[in-house]
C-alpha positions as CSV (number, residue, x, y, z in Angstrom):
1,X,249.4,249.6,14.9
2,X,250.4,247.2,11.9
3,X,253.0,244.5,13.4
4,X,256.0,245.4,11.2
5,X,255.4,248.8,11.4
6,X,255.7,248.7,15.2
7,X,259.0,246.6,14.6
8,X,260.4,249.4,12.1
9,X,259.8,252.0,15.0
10,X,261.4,250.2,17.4
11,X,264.7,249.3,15.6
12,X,264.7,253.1,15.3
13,X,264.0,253.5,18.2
14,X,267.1,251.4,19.3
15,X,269.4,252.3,16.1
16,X,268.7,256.1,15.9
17,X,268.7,255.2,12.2
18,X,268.4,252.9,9.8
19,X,268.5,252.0,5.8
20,X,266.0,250.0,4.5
21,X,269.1,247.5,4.1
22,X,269.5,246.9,7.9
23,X,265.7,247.1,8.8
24,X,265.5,244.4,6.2
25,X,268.1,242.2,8.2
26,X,266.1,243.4,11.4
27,X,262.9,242.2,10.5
28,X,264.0,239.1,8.9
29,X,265.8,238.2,12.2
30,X,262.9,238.9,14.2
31,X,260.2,237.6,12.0
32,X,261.9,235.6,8.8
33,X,261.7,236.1,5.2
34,X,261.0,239.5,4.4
35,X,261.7,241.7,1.1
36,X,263.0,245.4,0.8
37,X,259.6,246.2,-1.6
38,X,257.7,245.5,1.5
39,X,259.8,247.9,4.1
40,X,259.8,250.3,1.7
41,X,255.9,250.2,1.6
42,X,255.9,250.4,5.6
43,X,258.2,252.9,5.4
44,X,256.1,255.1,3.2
45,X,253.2,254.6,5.3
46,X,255.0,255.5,8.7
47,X,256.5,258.7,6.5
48,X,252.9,259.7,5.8
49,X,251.8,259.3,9.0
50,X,254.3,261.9,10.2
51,X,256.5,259.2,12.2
52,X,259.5,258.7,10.3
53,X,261.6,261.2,9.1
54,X,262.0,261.8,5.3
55,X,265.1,259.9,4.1
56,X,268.4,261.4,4.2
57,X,271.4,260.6,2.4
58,X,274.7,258.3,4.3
59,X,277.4,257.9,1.9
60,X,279.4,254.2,3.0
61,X,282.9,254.7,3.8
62,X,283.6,251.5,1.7
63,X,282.7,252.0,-2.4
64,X,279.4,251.9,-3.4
65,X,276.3,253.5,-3.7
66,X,275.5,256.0,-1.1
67,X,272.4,254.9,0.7
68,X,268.9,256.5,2.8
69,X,268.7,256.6,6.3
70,X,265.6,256.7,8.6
71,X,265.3,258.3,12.0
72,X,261.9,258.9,14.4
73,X,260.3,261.6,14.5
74,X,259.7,263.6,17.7
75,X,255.8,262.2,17.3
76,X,256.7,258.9,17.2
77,X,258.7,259.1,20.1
78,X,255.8,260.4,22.1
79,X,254.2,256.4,21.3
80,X,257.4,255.0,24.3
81,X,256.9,255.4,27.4
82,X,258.8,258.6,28.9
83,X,259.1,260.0,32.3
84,X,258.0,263.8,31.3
85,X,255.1,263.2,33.6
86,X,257.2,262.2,36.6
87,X,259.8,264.9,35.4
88,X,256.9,267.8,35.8
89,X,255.1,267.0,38.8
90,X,258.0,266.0,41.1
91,X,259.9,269.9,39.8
92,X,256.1,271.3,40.4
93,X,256.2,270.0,44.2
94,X,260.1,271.5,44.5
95,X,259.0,274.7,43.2
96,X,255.8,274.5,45.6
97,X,257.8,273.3,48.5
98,X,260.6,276.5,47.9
99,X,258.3,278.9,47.1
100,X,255.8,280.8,49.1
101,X,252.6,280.5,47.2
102,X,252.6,284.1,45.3
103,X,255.8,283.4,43.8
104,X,254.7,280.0,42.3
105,X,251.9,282.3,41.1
106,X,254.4,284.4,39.3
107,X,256.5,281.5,37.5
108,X,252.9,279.8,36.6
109,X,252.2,283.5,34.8
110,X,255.7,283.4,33.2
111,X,255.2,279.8,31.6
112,X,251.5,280.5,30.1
113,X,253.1,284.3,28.8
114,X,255.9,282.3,27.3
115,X,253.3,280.6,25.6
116,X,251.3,283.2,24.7
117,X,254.1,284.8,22.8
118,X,255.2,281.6,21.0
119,X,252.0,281.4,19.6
120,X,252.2,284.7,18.3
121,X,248.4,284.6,17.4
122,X,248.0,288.7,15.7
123,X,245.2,290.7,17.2
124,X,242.3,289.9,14.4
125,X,239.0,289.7,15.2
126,X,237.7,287.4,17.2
127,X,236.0,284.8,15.1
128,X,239.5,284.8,13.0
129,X,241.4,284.7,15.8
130,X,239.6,281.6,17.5
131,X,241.5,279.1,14.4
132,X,244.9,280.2,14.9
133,X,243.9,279.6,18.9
134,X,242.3,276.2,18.4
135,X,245.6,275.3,15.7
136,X,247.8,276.0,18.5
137,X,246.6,274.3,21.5
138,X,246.2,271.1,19.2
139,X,249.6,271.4,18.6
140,X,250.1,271.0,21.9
141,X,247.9,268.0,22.5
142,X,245.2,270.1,23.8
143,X,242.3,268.6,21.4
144,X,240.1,272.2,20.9
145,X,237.7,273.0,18.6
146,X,235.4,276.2,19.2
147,X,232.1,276.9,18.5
148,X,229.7,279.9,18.2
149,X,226.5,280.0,20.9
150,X,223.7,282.4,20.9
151,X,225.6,285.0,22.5
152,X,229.2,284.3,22.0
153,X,232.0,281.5,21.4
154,X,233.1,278.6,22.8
155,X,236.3,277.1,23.3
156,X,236.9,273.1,24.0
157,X,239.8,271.3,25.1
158,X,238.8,267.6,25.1
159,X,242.6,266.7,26.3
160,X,244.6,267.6,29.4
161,X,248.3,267.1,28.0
162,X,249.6,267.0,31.7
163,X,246.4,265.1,33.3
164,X,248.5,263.0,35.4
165,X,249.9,266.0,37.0
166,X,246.9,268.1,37.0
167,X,244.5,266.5,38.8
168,X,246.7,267.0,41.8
169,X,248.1,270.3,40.7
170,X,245.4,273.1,40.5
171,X,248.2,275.9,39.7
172,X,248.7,273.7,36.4
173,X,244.4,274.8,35.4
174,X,245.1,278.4,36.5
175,X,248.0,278.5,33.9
176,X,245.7,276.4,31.7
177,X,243.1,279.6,32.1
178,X,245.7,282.2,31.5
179,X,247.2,280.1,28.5
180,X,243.6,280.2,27.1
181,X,242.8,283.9,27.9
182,X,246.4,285.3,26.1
183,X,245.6,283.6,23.3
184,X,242.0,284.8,22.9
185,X,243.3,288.5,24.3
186,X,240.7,288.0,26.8
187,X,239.5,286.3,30.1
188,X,237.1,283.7,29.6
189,X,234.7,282.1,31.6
190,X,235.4,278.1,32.6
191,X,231.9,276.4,32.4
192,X,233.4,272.8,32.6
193,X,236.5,271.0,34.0
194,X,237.8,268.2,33.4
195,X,239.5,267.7,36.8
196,X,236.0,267.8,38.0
197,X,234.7,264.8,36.3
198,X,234.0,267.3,32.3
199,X,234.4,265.5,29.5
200,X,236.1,268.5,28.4
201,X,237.8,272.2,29.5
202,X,235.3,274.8,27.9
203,X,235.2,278.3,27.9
204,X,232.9,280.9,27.3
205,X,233.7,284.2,25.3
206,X,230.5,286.4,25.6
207,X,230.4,288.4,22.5
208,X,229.2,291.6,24.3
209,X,233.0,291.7,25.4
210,X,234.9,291.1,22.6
211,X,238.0,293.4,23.7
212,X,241.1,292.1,22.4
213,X,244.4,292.4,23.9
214,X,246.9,295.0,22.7
């Protein structure tokens, strides 16, 4: 990324929000002279790229005119490090180490359900259904895209958005499986992994069974 743009983030990051006033003062402290036409230009840049928020009005509680605040967006603060990773695996173990294994089986089921009825994907046919599918697990930093074969469909996930975890957490790839087949409103077949060296998840839809969930 752009060196001032990267600054602007992190004084957001630090400020929780900013006018283009005090990232001017920022940036000129951190890298000298620098003019409020050129924030605003990195500002409308970042905005586009969905990392900034759109501004919002502060009113001063001296006279004067009331001015625009910025604030990160929840994508841009998935570009700092976090501990999610850490978070997930270490309550996955817990749960593992409290649970017998059936049980664990039963809160995996809950989470890709809970899913599933987020996504609220209606029962169309198939081939109209797969878009809403693939629009919904790139929302979730799955990277899918599907494609039709000879005789059926198939679905690709090129991104694993818990691969740290995963590769030592099979239970996380059986939710993965049932996340993918209550979407579709059926049970695929897995034909790659990515835990198994894959470049991708992929699943195969045979058209012959094209039986969609109720």
């Amino acid at each position: 990324m752009q060196e001032t743009r990267r600054l602007i983030l992190e004084i957001l990051r630090k400020r929780g929000q900013a006018t283009v006033d005090d990232l001017v003062a920022a940036l000129q402290e951190a890298r000298g002279n620098i003019t409020s036409v050129t924030v605003r230009h990195h500002l409308s840049i970042l905005q586009s790229d969905e990392l900034i928020t759109a501004p919002q009005m502060r009113r001063k509680t001296v006279p004067g005119r009331p001015q625009h605040v910025y604030a990160l967006t929840d994508k841009a603060r998935g570009l700092f490090p976090n501990n999610y990773q850490t978070l997930a695996q270490n309550l996955l173990i817990e749960i593992q180490r409290q649970l017998p294994p059936d049980r664990v089986n039963v809160i995996m089921e809950g989470v890709a359900a809970q899913m599933t009825n987020d996504a609220d994907i209606p029962p169309l046919p198939l081939p109209d259904r797969m878009g809403m599918v693939v629009q919904f697990l790139n929302d979730h930093g799955y990277e899918a895209s599907w494609e039709t074969s000879s005789d059926g469909f198939i679905l690709h996930t090129r991104n694993c958005p818990y691969h740290v975890v995963a590769a030592d957490q099979p239970a996380l790839c059986d939710m993965d499986m049932r996340l993918v087949a209550g979407l579709l409103g059926i049970v695929p077949r897995r034909m790659r992994h990515m835990t198994q060296g894959d470049a991708t998840c992929s699943y195969f839809i045979p058209s012959s069974t094209l039986i969609l969930a109720p």
